[in-house]
Biopython code that builds the backbone (N, CA, C, O; Angstrom):
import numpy as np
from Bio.PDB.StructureBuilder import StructureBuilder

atoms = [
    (1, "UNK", "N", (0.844, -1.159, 0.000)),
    (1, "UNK", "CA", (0.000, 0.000, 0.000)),
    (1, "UNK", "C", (0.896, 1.230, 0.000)),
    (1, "UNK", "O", (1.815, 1.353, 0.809)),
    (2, "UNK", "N", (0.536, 2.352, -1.148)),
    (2, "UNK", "CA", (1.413, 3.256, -0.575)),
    (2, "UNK", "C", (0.361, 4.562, -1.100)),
    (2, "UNK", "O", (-0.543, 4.569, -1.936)),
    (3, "UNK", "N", (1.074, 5.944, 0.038)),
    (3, "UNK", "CA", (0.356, 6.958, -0.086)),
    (3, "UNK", "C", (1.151, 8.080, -1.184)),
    (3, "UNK", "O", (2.223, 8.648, -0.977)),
    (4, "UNK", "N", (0.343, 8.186, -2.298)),
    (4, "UNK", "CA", (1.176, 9.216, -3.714)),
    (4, "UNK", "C", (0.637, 10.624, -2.597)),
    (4, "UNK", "O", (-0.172, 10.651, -1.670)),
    (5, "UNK", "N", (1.699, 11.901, -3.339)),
    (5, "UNK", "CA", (2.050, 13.024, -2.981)),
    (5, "UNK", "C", (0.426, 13.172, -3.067)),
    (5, "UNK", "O", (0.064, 13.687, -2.009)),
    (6, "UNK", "N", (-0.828, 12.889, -4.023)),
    (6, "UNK", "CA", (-1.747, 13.201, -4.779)),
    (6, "UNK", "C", (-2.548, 13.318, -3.361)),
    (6, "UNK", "O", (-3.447, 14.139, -3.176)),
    (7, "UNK", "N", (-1.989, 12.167, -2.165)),
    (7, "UNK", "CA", (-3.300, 11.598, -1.460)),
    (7, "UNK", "C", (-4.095, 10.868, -1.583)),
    (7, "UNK", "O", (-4.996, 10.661, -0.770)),
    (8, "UNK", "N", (-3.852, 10.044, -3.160)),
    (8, "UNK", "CA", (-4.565, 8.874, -3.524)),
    (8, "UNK", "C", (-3.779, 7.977, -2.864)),
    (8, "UNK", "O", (-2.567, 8.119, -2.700)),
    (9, "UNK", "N", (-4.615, 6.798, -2.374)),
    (9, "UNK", "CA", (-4.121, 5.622, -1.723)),
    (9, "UNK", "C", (-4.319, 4.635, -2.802)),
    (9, "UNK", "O", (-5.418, 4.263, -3.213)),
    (10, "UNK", "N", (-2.976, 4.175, -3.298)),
    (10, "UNK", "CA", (-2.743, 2.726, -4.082)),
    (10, "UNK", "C", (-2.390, 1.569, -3.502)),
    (10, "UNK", "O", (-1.345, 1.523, -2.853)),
    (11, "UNK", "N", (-3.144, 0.533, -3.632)),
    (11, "UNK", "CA", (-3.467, -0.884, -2.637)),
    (11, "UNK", "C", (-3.005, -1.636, -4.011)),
    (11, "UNK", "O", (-3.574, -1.647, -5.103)),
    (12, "UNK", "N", (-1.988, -2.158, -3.670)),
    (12, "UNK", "CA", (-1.568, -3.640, -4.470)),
    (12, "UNK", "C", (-1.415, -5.073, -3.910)),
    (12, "UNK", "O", (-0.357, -5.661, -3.687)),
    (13, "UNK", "N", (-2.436, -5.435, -3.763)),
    (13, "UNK", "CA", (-2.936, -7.110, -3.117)),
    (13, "UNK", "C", (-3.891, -7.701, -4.292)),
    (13, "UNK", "O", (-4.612, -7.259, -5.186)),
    (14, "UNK", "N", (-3.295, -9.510, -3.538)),
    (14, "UNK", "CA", (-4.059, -10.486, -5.123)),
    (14, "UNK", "C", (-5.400, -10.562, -4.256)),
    (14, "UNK", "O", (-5.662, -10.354, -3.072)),
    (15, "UNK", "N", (-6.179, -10.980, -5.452)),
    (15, "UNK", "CA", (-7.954, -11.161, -5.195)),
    (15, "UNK", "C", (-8.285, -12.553, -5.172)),
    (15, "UNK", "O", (-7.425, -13.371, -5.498)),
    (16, "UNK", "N", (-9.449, -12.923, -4.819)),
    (16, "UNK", "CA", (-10.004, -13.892, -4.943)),
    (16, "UNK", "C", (-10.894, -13.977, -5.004)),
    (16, "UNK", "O", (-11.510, -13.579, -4.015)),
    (17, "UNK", "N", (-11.486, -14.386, -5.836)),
    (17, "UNK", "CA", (-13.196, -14.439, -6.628)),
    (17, "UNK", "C", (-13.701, -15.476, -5.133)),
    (17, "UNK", "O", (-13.281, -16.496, -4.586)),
    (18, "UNK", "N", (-14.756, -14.560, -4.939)),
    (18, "UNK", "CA", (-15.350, -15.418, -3.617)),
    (18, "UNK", "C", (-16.923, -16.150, -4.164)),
    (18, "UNK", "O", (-17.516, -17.165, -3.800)),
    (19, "UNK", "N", (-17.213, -15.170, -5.125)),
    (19, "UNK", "CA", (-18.973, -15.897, -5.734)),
    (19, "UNK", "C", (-19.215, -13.838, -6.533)),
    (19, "UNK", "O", (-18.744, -12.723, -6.308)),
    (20, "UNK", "N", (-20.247, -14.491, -7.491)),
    (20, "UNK", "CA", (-21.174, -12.618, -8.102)),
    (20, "UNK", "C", (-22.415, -12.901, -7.678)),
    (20, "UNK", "O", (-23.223, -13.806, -7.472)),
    (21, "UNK", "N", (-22.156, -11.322, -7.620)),
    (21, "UNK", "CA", (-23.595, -11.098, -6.612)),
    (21, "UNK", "C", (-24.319, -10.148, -7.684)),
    (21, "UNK", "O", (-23.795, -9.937, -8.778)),
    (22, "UNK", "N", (-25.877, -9.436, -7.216)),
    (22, "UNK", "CA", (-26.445, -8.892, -8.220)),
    (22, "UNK", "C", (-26.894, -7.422, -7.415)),
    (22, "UNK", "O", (-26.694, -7.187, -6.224)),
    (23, "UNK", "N", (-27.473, -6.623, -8.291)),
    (23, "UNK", "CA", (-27.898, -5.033, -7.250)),
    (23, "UNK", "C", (-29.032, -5.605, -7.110)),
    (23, "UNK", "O", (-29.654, -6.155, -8.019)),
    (24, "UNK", "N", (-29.572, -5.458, -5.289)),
    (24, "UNK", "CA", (-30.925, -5.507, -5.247)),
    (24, "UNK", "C", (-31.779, -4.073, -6.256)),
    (24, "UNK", "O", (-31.276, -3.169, -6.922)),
    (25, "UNK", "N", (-33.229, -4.424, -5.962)),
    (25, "UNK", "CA", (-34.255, -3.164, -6.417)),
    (25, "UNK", "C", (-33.844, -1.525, -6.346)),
    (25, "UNK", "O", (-34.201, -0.651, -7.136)),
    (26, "UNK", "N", (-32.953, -1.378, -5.112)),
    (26, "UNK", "CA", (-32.455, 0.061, -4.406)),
    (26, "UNK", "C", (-30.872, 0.090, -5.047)),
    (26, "UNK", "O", (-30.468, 1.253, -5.076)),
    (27, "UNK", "N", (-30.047, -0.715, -5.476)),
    (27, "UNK", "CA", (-29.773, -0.748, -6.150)),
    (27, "UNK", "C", (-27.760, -0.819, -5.053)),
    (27, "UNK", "O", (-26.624, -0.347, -5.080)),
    (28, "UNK", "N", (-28.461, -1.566, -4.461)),
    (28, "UNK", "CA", (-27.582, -1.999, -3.430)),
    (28, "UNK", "C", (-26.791, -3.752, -3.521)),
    (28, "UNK", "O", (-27.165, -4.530, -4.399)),
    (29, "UNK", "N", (-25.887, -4.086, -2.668)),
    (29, "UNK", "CA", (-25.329, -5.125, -3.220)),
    (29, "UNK", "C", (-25.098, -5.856, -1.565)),
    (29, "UNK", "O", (-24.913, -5.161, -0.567)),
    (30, "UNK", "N", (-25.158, -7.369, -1.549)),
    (30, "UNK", "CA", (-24.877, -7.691, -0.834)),
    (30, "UNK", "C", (-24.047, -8.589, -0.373)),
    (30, "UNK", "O", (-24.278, -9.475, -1.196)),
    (31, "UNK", "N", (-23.230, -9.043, 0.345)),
    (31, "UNK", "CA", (-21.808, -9.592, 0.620)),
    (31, "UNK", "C", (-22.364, -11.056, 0.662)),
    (31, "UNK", "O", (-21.858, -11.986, 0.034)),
    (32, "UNK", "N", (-23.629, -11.169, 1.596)),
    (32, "UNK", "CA", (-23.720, -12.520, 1.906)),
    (32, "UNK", "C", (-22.756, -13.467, 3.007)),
    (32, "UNK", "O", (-21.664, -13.142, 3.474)),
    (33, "UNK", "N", (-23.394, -14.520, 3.215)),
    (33, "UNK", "CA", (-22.932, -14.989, 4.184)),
    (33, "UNK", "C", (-21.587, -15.955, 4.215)),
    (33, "UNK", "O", (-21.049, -16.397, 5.230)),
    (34, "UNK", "N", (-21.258, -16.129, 3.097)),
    (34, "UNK", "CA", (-19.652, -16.255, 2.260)),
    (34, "UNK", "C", (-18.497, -15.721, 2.953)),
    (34, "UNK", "O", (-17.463, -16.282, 3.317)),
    (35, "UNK", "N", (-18.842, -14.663, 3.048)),
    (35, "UNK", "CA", (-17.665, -14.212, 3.353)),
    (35, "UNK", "C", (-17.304, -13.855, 4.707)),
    (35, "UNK", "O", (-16.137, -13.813, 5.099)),
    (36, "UNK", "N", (-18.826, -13.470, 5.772)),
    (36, "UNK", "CA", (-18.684, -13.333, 6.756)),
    (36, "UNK", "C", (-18.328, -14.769, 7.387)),
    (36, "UNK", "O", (-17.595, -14.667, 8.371)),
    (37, "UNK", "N", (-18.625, -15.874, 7.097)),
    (37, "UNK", "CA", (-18.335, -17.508, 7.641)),
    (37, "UNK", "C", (-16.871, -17.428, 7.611)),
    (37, "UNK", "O", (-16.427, -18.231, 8.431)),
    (38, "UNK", "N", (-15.926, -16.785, 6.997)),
    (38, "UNK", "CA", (-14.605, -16.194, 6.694)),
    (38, "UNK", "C", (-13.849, -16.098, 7.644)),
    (38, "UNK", "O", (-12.867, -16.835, 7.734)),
    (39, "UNK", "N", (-14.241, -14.858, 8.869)),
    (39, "UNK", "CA", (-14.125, -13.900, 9.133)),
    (39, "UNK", "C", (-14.324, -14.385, 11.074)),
    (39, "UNK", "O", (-15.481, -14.777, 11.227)),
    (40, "UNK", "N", (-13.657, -14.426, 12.208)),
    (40, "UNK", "CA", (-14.203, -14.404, 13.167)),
    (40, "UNK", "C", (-14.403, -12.968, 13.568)),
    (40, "UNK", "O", (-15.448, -12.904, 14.216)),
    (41, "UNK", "N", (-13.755, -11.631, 13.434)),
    (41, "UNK", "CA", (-13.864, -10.157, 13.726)),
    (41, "UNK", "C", (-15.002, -9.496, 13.817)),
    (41, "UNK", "O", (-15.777, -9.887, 12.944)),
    (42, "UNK", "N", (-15.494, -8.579, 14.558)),
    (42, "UNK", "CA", (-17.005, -8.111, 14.455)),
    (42, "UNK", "C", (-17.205, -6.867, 13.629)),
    (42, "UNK", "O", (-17.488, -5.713, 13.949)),
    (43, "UNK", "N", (-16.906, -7.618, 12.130)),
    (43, "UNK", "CA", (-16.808, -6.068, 11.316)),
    (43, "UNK", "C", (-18.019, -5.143, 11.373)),
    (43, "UNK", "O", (-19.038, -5.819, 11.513)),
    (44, "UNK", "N", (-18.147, -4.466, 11.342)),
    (44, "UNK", "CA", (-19.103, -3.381, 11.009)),
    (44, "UNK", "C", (-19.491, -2.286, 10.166)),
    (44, "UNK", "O", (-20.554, -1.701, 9.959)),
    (45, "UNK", "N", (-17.800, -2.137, 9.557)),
    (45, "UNK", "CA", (-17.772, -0.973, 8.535)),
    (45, "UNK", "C", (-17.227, -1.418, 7.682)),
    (45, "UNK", "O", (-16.752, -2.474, 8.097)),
    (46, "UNK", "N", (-16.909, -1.238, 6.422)),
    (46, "UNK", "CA", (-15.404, -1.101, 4.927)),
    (46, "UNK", "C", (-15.156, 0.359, 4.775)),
    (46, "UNK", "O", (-15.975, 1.269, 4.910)),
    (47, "UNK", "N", (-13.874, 0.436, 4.468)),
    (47, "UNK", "CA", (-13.286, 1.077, 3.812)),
    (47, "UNK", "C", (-13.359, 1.077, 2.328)),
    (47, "UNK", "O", (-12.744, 0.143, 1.813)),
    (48, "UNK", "N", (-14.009, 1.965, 1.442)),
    (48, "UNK", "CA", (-14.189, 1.452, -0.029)),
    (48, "UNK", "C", (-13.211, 2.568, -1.140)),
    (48, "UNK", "O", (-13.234, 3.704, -1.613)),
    (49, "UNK", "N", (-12.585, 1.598, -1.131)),
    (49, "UNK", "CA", (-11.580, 1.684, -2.525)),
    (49, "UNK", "C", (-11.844, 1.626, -4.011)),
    (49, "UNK", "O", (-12.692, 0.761, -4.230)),
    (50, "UNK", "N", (-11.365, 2.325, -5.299)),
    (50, "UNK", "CA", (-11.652, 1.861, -6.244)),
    (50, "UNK", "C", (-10.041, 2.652, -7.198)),
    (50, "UNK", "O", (-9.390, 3.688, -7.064)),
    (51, "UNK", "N", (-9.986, 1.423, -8.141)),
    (51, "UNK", "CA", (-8.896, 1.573, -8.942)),
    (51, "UNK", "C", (-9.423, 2.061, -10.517)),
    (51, "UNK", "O", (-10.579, 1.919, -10.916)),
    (52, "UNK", "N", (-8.211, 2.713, -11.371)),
    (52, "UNK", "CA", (-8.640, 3.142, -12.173)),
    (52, "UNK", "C", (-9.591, 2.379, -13.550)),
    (52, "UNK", "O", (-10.182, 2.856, -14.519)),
    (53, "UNK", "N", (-9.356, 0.889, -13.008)),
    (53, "UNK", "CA", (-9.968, 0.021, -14.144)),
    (53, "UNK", "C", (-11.605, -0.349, -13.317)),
    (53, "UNK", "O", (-12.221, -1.395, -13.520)),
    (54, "UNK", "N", (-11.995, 0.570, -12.547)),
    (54, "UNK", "CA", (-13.551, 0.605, -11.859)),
    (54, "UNK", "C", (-13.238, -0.734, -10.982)),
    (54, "UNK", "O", (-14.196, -1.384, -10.565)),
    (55, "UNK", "N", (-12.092, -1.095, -10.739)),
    (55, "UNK", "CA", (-12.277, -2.592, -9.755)),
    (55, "UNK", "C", (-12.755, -1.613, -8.051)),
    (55, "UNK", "O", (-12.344, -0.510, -7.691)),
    (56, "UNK", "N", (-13.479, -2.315, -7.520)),
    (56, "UNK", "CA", (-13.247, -2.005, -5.932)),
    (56, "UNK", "C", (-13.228, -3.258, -5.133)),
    (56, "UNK", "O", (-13.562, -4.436, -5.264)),
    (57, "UNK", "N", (-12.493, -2.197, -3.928)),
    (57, "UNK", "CA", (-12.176, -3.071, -2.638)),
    (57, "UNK", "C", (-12.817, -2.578, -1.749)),
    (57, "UNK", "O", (-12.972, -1.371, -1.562)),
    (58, "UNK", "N", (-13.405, -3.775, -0.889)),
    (58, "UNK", "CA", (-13.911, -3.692, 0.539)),
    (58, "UNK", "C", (-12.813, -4.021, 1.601)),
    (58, "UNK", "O", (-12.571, -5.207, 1.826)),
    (59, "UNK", "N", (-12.206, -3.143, 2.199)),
    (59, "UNK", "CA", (-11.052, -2.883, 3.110)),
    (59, "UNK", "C", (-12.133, -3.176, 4.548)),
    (59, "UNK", "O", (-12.984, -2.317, 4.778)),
    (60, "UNK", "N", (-12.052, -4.271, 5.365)),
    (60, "UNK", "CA", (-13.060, -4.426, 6.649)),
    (60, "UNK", "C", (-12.380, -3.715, 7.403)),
    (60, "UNK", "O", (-11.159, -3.569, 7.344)),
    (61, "UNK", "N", (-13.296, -3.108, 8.340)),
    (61, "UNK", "CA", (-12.724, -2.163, 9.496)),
    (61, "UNK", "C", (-13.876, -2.527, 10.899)),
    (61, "UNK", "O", (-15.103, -2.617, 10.868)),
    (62, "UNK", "N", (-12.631, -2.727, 12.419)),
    (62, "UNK", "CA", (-13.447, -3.015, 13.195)),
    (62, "UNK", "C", (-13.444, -1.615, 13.738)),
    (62, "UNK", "O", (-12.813, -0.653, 13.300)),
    (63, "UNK", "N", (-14.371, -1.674, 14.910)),
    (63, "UNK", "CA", (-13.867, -0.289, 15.917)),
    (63, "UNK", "C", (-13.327, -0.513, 17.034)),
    (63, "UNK", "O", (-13.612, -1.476, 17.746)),
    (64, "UNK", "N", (-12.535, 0.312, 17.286)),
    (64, "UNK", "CA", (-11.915, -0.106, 19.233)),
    (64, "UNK", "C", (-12.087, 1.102, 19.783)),
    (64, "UNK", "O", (-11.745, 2.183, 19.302)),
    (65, "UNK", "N", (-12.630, 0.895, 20.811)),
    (65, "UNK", "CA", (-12.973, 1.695, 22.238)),
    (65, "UNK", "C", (-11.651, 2.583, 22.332)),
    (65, "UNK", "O", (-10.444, 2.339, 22.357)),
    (66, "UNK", "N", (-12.374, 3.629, 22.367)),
    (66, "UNK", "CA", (-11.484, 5.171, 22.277)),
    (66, "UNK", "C", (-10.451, 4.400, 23.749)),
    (66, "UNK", "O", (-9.416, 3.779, 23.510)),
    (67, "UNK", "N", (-10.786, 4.527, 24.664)),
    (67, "UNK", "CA", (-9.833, 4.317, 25.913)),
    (67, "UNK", "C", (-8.550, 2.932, 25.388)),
    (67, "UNK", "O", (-7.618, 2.670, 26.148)),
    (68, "UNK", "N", (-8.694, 2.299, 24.235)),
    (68, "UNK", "CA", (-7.854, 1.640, 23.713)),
    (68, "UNK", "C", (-6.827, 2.361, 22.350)),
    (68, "UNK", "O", (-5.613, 2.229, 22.199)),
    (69, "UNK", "N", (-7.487, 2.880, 21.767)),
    (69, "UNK", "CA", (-7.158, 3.733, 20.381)),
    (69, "UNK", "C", (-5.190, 4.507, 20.721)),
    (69, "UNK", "O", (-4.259, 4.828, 19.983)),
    (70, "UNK", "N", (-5.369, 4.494, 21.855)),
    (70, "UNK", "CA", (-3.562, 4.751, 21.982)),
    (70, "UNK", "C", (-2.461, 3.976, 21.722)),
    (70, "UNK", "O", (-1.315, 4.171, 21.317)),
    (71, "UNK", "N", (-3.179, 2.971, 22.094)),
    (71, "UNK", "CA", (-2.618, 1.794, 21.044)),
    (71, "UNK", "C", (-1.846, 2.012, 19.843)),
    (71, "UNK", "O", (-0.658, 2.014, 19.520)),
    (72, "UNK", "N", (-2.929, 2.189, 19.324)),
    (72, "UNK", "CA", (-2.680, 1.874, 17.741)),
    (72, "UNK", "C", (-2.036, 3.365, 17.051)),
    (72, "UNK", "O", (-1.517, 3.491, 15.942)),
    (73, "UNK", "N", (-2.305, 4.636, 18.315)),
    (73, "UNK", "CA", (-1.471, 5.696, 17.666)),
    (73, "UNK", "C", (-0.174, 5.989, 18.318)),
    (73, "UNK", "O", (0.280, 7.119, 18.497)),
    (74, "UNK", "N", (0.482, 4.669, 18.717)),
    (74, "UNK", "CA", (1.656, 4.955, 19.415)),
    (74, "UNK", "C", (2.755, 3.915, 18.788)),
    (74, "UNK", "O", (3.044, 2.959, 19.507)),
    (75, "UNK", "N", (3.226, 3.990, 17.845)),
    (75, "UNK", "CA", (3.927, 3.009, 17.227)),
    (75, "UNK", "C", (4.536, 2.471, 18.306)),
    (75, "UNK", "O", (3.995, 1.378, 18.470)),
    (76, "UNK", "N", (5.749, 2.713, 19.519)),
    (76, "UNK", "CA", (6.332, 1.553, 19.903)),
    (76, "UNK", "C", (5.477, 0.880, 20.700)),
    (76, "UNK", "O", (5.795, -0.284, 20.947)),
    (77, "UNK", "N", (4.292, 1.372, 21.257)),
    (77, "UNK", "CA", (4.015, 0.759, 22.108)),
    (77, "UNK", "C", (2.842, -0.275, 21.303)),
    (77, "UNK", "O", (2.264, -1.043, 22.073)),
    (78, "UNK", "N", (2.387, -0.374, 19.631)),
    (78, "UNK", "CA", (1.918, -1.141, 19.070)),
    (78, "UNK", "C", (3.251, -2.308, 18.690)),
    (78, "UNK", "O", (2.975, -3.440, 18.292)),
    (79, "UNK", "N", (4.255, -1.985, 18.822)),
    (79, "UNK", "CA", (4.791, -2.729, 18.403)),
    (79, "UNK", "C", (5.304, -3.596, 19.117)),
    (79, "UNK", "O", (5.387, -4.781, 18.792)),
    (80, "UNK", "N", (5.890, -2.902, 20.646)),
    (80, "UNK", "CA", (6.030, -3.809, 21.549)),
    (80, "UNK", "C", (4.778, -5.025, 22.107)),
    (80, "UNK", "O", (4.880, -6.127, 22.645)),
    (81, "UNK", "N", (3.647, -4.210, 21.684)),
    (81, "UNK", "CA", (2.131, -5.399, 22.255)),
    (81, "UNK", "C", (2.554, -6.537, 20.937)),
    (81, "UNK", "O", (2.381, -7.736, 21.154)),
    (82, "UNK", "N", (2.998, -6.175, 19.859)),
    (82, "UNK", "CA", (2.929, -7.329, 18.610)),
    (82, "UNK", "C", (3.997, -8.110, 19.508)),
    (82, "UNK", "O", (3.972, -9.275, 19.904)),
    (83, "UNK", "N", (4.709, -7.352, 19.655)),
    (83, "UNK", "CA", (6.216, -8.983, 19.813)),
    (83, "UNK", "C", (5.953, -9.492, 21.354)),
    (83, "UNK", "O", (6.352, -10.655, 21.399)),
    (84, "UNK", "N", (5.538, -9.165, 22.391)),
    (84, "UNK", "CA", (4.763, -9.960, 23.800)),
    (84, "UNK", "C", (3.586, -11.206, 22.535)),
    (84, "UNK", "O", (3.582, -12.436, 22.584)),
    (85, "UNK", "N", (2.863, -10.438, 21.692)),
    (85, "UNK", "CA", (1.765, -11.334, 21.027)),
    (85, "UNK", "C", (2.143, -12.760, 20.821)),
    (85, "UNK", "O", (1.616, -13.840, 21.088)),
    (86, "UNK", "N", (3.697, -12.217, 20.016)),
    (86, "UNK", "CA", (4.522, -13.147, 19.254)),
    (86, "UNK", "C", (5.496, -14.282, 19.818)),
    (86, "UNK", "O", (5.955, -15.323, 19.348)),
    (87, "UNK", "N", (5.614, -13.541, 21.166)),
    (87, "UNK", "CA", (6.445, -14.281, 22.361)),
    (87, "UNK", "C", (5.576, -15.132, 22.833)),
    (87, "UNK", "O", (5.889, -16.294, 23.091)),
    (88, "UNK", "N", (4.199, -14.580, 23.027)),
    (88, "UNK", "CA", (3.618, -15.528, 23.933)),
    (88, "UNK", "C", (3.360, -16.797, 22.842)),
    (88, "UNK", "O", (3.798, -17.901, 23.167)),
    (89, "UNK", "N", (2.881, -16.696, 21.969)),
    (89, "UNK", "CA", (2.378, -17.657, 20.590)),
    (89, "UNK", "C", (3.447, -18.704, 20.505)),
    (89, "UNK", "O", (3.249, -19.886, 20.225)),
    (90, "UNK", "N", (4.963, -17.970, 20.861)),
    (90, "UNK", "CA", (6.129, -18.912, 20.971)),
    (90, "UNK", "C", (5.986, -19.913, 22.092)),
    (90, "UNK", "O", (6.359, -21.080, 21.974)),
    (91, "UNK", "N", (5.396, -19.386, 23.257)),
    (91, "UNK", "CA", (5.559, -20.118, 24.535)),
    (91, "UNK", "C", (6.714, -19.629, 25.047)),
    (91, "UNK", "O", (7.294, -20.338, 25.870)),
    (92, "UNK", "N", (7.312, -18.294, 24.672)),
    (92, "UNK", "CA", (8.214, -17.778, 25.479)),
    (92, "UNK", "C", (7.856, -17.307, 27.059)),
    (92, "UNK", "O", (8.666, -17.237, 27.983)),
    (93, "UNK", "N", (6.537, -17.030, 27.105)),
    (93, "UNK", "CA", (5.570, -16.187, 28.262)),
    (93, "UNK", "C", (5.712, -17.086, 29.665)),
    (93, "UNK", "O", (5.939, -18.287, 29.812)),
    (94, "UNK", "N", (5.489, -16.035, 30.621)),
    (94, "UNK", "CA", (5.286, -16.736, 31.955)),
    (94, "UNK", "C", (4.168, -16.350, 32.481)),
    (94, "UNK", "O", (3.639, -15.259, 32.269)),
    (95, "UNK", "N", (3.521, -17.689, 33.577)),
    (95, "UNK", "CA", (2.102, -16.923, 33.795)),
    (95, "UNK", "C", (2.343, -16.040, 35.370)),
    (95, "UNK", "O", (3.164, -16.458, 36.187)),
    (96, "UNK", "N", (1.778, -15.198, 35.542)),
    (96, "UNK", "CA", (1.933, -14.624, 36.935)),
    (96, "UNK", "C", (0.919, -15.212, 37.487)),
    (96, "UNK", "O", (-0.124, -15.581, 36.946)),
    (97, "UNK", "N", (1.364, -15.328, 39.003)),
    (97, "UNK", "CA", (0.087, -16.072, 39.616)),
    (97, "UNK", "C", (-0.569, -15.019, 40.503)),
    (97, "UNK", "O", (-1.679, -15.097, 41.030)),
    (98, "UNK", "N", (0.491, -13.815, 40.591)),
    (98, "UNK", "CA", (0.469, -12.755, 42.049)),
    (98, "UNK", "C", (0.904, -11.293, 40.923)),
    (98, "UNK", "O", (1.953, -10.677, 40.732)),
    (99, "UNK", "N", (-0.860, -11.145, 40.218)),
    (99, "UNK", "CA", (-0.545, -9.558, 39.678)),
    (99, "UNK", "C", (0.330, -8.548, 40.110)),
    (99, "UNK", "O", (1.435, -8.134, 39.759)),
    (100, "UNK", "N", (-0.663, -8.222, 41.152)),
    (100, "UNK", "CA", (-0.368, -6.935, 42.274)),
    (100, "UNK", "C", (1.473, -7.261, 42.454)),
    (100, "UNK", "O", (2.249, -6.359, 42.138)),
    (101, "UNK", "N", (1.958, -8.470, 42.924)),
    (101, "UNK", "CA", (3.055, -8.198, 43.443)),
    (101, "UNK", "C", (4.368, -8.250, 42.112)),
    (101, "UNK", "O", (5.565, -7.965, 42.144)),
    (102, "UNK", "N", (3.764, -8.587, 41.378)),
    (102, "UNK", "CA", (4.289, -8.574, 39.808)),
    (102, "UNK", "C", (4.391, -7.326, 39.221)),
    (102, "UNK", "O", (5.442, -7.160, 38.602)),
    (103, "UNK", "N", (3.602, -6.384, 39.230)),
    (103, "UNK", "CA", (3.449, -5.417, 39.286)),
    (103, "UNK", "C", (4.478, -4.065, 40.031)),
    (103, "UNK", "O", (5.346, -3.273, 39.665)),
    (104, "UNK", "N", (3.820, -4.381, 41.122)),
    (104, "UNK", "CA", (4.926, -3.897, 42.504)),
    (104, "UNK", "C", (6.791, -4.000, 42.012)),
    (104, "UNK", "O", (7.656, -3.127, 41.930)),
    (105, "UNK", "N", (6.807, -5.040, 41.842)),
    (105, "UNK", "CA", (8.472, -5.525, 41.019)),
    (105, "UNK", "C", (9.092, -4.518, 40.201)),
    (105, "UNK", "O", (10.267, -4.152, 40.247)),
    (106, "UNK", "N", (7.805, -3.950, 39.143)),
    (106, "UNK", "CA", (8.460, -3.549, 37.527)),
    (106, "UNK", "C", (9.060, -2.275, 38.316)),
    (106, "UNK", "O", (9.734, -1.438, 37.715)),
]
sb = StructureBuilder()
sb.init_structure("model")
sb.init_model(0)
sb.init_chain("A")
sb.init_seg("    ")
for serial, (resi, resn, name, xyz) in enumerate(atoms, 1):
    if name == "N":
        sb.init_residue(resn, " ", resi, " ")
    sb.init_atom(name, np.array(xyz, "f"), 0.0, 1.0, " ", f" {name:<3s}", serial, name[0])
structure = sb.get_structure()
């Protein structure tokens, strides 16, 4: 993905024909249950993209609770939560049995 000087966002990822769908009466389209069976995340929104050959993308987007959102605008500290993610997935992790005094320690 990259962002041109323009502010257009260019997305280069492969596709996969999942099934065609048709416009209902209103002239609307629907995903169906295909793709959500996919998916364990509680999407709610897309992001909608379109390239110059009229292709579009549905980019899924969840939401997270503002009191979390620092997260994700704090690069090291998103990055340090990825590699604890990645440690633990290893079985590098230890379990604490005594929060508070675990805590108390740091």
């Amino acid at each position: 993905m990259a962002q041109h000087a323009s502010g257009t966002l260019h997305i280069n990822d492969q596709f996969v024909a999942l099934e065609s769908r048709s416009l209902d009466s209103k002239k609307r389209i629907t995903l169906g249950a295909v793709w959500f069976e996919k998916t364990a995340r509680p999407i709610k929104s897309f992001q909608v993209y379109q390239n110059k050959d009229g292709d579009i993308l549905l980019r899924p987007e969840i939401s997270v609770p503002a009191r979390e959102a620092w997260v994700y605008d704090n690069p090291q500290v998103f990055s340090k939560l990825q590699q604890g993610l990645r440690e633990s997935a290893a079985g590098k992790g230890k379990v604490v049995k005594n929060l508070d005094a675990f805590i108390k320690k740091l």
